[in-house]
N, C-alpha and C positions, 0 to 999 in steps of 0.2 A: 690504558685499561688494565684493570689488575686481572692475573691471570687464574683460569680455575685452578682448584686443589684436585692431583689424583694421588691416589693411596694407596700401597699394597704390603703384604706381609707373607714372611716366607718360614714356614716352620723348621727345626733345626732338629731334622731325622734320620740324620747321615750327609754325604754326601748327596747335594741335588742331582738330577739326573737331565736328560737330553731333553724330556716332558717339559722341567721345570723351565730351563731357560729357554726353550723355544714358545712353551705358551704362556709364562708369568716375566721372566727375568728380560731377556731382550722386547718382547713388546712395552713392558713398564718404565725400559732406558731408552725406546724411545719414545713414548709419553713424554719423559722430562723434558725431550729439548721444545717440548709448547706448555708445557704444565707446570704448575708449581707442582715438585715433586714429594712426598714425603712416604718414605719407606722402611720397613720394619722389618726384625727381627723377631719372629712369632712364641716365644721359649719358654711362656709358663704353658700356651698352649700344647707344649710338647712333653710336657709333665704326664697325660694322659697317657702316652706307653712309655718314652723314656725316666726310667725311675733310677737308674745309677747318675753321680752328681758326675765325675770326669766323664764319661759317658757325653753328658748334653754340654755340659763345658767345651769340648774337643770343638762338639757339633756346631755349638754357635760361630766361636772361629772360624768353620769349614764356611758356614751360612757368608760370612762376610766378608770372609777374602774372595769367595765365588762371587759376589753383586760387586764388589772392588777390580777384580779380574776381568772381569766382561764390561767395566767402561765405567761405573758409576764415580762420579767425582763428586767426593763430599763438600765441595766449595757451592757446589750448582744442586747436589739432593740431598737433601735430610736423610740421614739412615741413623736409626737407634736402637736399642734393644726395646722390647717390651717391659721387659721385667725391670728398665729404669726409669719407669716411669709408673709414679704410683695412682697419678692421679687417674692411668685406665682403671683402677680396680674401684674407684670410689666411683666413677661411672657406671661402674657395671650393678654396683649398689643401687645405684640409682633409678634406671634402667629394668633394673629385676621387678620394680614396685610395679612396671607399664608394661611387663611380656606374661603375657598367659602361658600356663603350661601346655595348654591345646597346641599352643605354636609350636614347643617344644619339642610336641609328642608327631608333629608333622618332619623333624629334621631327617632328611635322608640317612646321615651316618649311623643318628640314635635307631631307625627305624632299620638300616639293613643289619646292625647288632642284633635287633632283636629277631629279624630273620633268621639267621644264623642260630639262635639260640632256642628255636623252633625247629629246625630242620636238626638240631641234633637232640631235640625232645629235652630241653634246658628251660627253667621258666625264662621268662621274657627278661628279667632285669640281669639276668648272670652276666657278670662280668662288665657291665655298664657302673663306672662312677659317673658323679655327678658334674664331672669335669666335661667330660665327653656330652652328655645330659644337656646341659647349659654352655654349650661350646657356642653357640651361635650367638649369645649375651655377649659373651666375653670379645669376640668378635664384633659385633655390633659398635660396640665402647672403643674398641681400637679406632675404625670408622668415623663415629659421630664426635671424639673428641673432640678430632683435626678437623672437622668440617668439611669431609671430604667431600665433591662433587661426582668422582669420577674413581672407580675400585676395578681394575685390569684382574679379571677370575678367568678361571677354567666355566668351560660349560655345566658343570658338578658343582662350583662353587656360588653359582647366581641363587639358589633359592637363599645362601648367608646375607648376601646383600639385599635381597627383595624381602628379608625378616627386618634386619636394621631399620631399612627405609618404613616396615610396619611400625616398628619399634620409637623411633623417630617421630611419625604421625601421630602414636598416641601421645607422646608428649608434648609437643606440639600444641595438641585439639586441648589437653586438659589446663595446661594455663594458656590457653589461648594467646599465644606470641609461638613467633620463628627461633623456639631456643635453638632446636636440633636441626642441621643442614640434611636436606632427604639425600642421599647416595642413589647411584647407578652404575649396574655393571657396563662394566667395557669389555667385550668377547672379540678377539679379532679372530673373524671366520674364516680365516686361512690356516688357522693353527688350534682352533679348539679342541682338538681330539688329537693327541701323538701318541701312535701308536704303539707296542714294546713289543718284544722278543717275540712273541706270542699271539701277535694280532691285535689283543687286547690293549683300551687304553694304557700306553706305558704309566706304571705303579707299583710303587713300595709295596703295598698291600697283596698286590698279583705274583712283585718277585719277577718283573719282566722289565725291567730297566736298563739304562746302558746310563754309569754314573758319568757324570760330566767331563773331569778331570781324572781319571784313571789314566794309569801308563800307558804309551800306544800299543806296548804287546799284550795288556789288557781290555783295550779297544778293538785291537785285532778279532779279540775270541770271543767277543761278546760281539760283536759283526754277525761272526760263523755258528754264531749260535740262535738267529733269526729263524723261523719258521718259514720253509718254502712248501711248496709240493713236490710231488715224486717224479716230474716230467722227467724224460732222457735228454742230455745231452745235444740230441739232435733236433729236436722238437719246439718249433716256435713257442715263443713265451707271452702271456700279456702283462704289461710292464701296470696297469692298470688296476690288476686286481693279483700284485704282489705287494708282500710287506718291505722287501727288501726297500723296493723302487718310490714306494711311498714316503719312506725314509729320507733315500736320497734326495727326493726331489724338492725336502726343505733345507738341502745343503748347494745345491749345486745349482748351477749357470743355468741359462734355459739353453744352450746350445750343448752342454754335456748333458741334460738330459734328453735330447733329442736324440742325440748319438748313441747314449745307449739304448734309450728305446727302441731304435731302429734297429741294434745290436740282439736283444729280446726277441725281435718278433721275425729277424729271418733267420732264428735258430741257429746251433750250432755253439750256443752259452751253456755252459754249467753253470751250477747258482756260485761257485766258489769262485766264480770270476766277476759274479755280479755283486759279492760281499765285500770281494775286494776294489771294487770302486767302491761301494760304501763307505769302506776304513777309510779311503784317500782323503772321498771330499770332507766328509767330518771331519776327519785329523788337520786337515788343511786349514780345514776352518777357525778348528779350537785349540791349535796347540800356541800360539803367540800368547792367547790367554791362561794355558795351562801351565806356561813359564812362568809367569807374573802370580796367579793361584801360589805354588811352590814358592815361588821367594816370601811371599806374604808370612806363609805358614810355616816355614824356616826361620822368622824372626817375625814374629805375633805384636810386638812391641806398635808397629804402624796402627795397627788395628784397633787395637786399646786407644791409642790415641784419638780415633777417628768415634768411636762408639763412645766413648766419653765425651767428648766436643760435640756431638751427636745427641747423646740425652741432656745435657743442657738447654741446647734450643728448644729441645719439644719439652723438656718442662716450662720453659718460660709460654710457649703458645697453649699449652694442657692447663697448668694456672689460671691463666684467662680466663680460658671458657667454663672451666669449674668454675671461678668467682661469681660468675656471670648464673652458673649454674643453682650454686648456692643459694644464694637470692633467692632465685623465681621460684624455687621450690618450697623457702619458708627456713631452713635449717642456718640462716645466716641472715 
């Protein structure tokens, strides 16, 4: 039985953060070991604020030694960049002729831009290109190249997928044959929502992140710089409706979080002892990968290798389906 296709893509915005690989990177590595894998390097999509060229160059690198670091073997998963393969963009040409703009003007990002640009009495289009505008096209065509089955999102990320899959049906219905595979997200509810600094979903955009690979004494102070409340000292804690512990408890044993739960609530914790279990069990966690990260990025040369062997294949399977695409549409 051939196995389904799952599909994901990581935009290249800096270093990714604790969010990324607990609700995208590690659920999509282990996707792999039942799915045929195929993952990407998201980079023209990051054109939309990154606009210096070393700048997003660094960043892709960083993107790829991170999904290299944390386990991805490019023998067993497809990884490519975006931007080497051209055949996404004549997709999206394609594509563009079967999305309405109604759709468009429903995308959460385009729509909270324009909140923001109300709440500081800005017409609605300020500072919106059309990159951002038509992000969910251009996404779409990453998706429906590869035939994907199966797209590992954040909870934020499901209306991109549930456009595609519209996107997809129209095409579909108007020459009536199965060109475009319908996609579905994959949310694993144990992890949809990581939290940052600040309570808030961990985010670039918030500036409440804890980057992945940073040094351990800048792991340390991004621990201690978690948002607790003002309790003393002496004073029982609920381990439940802390950010710290919340944290933890995607890093750690279920018997270390017992212990310190128990630790919590018969008081006698400061929060600077409860950060510092924090830093342990992450560090614990991530530093075998954060050595392997560093070697990668001290000699880049592996990488190039892998990203080029890499878009190869997905041009040889993006080919196809365009041929195929060709045709039905008339332009071939």
């Amino acid at each position: 039985m051939e196995k389904k296709i799952v599909l994901t893509g990581i935009k290249p915005t800096g270093m990714p953060h604790l969010g990324n690989y607990l609700g995208a990177i590690k659920p999509a590595l282990e996707l792999a070991k039942s799915y045929e894998a195929r993952y990407f390097i998201a980079d023209y999509h990051s054109l939309n604020t990154v606009k210096d060229a070393d700048t997003l160059k660094n960043y892709i690198y960083e993107v790829a030694a991170v999904w290299l670091a944390c386990g991805l073997d490019p023998d067993k998963v497809l990884i490519y960049k975006q931007s080497a393969v051209p055949e996404t963009f004549e997709l999206t040409t394609i594509i563009n002729a079967f999305t309405s703009k109604g759709l468009m003007n429903r995308a959460h990002a385009y729509k909270a831009q324009v909140d923001v640009n109300r709440e500081k009495k800005k017409p609605d289009d300020h500072n919106i290109n059309m990159g951002l505008f038509t992000y969910p096209i251009l996404m779409a065509a990453d998706i429906l190249l590869f035939d994907a089955e199966l797209v590992p999102v954040g909870k934020d990320q499901k209306q991109h997928i549930e456009m595609a899959a519209d996107i997809a049906e129209a095409v579909n219905r108007n020459y009536k044959e199965q060109l475009l595979t319908i996609p579905k997200p994959f949310i694993d509810e144990s992890t949809k929502v990581i939290i940052g600094l600040d309570g808030r979903k961990m985010s670039k955009s918030y500036d409440n992140t804890i980057p992945l690979f940073c040094s351990e004494k800048k792991l340390k102070k991004f621990c201690n710089k978690i948002v607790t409340n003002s309790q003393d000292v002496e004073e029982p804690k609920d381990p439940d409706t802390c950010n710290v512990f919340t944290l933890y408890k995607l890093f750690a044993t279920q018997d270390q979080q017992k212990t310190l739960a128990e630790t919590y609530k018969a008081g006698g914790m400061g929060w600077g002892y409860a950060k510092g279990e924090l830093f342990t069990v992450i560090n614990d966690s991530i530093k075998p990968m954060r050595e392997k990260y560093d070697a990668l990025m001290a000699d880049k040369s592996y990488i190039d290798q892998v990203l080029n062997e890499g878009a190869k294949k997905a041009r040889v399977l993006a080919g196809k389906k365009l041929e195929a695409l060709r045709h039905a549409v008339g332009v071939k």
